[in-house]
C-alpha positions in Angstrom: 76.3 -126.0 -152.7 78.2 -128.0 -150.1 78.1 -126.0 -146.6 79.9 -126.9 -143.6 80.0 -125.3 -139.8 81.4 -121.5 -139.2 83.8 -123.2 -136.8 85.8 -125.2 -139.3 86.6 -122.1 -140.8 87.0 -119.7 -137.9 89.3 -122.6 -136.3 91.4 -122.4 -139.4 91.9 -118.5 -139.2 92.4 -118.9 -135.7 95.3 -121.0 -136.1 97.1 -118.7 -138.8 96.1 -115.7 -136.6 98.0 -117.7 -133.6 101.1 -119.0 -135.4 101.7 -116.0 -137.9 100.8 -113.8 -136.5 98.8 -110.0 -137.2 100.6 -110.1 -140.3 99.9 -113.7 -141.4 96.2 -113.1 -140.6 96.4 -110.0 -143.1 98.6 -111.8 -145.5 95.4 -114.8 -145.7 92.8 -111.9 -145.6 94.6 -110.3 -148.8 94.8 -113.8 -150.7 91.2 -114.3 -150.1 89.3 -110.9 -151.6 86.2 -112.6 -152.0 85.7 -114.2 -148.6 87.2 -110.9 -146.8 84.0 -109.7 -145.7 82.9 -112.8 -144.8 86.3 -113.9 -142.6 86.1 -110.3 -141.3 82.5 -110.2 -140.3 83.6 -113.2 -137.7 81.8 -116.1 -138.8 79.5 -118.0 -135.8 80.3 -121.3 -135.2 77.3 -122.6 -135.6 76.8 -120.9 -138.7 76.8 -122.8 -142.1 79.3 -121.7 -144.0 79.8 -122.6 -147.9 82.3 -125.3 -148.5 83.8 -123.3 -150.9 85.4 -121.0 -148.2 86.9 -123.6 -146.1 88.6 -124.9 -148.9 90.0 -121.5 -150.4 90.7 -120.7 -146.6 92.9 -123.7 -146.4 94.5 -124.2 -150.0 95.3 -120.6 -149.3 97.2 -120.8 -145.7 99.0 -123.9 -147.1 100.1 -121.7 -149.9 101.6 -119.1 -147.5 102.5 -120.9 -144.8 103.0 -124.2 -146.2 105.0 -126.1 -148.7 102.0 -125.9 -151.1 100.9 -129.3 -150.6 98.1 -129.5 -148.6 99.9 -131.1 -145.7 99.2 -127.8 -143.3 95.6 -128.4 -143.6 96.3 -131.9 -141.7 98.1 -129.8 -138.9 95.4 -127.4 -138.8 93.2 -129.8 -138.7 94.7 -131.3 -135.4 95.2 -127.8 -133.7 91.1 -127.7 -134.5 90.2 -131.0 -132.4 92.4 -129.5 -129.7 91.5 -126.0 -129.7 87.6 -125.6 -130.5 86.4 -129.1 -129.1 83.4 -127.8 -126.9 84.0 -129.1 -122.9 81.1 -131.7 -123.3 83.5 -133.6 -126.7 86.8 -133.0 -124.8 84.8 -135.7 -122.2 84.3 -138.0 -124.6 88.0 -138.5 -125.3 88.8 -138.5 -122.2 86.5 -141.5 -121.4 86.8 -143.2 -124.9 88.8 -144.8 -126.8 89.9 -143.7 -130.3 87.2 -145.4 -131.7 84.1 -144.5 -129.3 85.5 -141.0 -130.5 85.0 -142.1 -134.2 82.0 -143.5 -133.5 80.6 -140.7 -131.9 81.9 -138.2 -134.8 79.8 -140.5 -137.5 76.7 -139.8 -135.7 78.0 -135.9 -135.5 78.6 -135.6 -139.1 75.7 -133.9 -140.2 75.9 -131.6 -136.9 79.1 -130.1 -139.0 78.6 -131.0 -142.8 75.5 -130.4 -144.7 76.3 -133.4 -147.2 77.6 -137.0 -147.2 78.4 -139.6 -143.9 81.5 -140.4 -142.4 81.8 -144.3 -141.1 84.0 -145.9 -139.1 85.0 -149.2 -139.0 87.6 -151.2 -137.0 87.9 -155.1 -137.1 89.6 -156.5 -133.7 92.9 -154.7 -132.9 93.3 -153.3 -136.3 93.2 -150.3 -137.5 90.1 -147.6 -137.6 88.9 -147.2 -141.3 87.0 -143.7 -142.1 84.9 -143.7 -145.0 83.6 -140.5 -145.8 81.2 -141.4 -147.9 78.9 -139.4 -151.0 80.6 -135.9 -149.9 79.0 -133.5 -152.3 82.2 -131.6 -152.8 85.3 -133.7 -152.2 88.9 -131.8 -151.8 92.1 -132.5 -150.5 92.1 -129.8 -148.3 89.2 -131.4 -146.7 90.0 -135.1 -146.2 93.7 -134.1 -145.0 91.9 -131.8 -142.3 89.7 -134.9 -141.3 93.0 -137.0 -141.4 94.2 -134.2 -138.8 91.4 -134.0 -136.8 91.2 -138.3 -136.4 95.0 -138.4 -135.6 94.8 -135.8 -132.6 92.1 -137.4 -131.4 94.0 -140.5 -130.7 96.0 -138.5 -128.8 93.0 -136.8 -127.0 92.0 -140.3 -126.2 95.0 -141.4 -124.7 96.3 -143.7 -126.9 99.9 -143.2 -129.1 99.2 -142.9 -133.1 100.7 -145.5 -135.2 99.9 -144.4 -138.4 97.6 -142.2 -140.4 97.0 -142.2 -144.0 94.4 -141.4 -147.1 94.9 -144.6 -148.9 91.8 -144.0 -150.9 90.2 -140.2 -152.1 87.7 -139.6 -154.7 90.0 -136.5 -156.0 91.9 -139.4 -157.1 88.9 -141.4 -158.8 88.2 -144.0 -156.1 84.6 -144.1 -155.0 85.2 -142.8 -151.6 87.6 -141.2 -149.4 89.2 -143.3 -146.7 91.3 -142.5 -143.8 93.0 -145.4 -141.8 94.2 -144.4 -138.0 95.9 -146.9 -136.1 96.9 -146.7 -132.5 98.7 -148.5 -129.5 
């Protein structure tokens, strides 16, 4: 079983707690009866967590609070780098460019996510590839929050976003998932 950091999923409680409210928070807790205990007990950060609860966490506040289509887990994804990036990371972006921050987050991968690698890959003034690569449990939910989290940073960093998009996902058969972030 895939297993990912506390903080991915405390992050995305956090963010429905903050923009819904008490009463959104309860309306998530209610759709999710079998993680309840477990969103309730306050999850550590640093905790590993099993994938499948940041994914039900997710597909589940898109369902309430979004159109159903996974796209709020690309905004929640954002609010996360913003919100929960320890002081020492917020540094990093401030002294980096978009892709020292990508570079740095391949060589975190494993720091937040018990399976797969995450590359990135830029060739002169083009755009940043992300390959996340041999992810044990691949999900929309996931690769959109990624997408989230890599288009903030750009921000973070500086720099304007030019475009973000999964051209590639292995929920759609390719062989692995690929963001492209490109900045001015």
């Amino acid at each position: 079983m895939a297993c990912c950091k506390g903080i991915a999923v405390t992050s995305r409680v956090k963010y429905v707690q903050e923009h819904h409210g008490e009463a959104g928070l309860g309306a998530l807790l209610e759709a999710l009866p079998e993680d309840r205990p477990l969103l309730e007990a306050h999850v550590l950060p640093h905790a590993w967590v099993p994938m499948d609860v940041f994914i039900r966490v997710n597909v589940a506040a898109d369902r309430l609070f979004g159109r159903g289509d996974l796209k709020l887990c690309q905004e929640m994804g954002a609010w996360a780098a913003e919100r929960t990036l320890p002081t020492l990371f917020k540094l990093f972006f401030r002294l980096g460019t978009p892709m020292f921050v990508f570079n740095k987050a391949s060589k975190l991968w494993s720091a937040h996510y018990d399976t797969g690698t995450m590359v990135a890959e830029r060739h002169g003034d083009g755009p940043a590839h992300l390959f996340i690569r041999d992810f044990a449990q691949p999900h929309r939910a996931h690769c959109l929050s990624v997408l989230g989290w890599a288009s903030k940073s750009v921000a973070l960093s500086g720099a304007k976003l030019a475009r973000a998009e999964e051209p590639r996902c292995r929920t759609h058969g390719a062989p692995e998932c690929e963001l492209v972030v490109e900045w001015r």
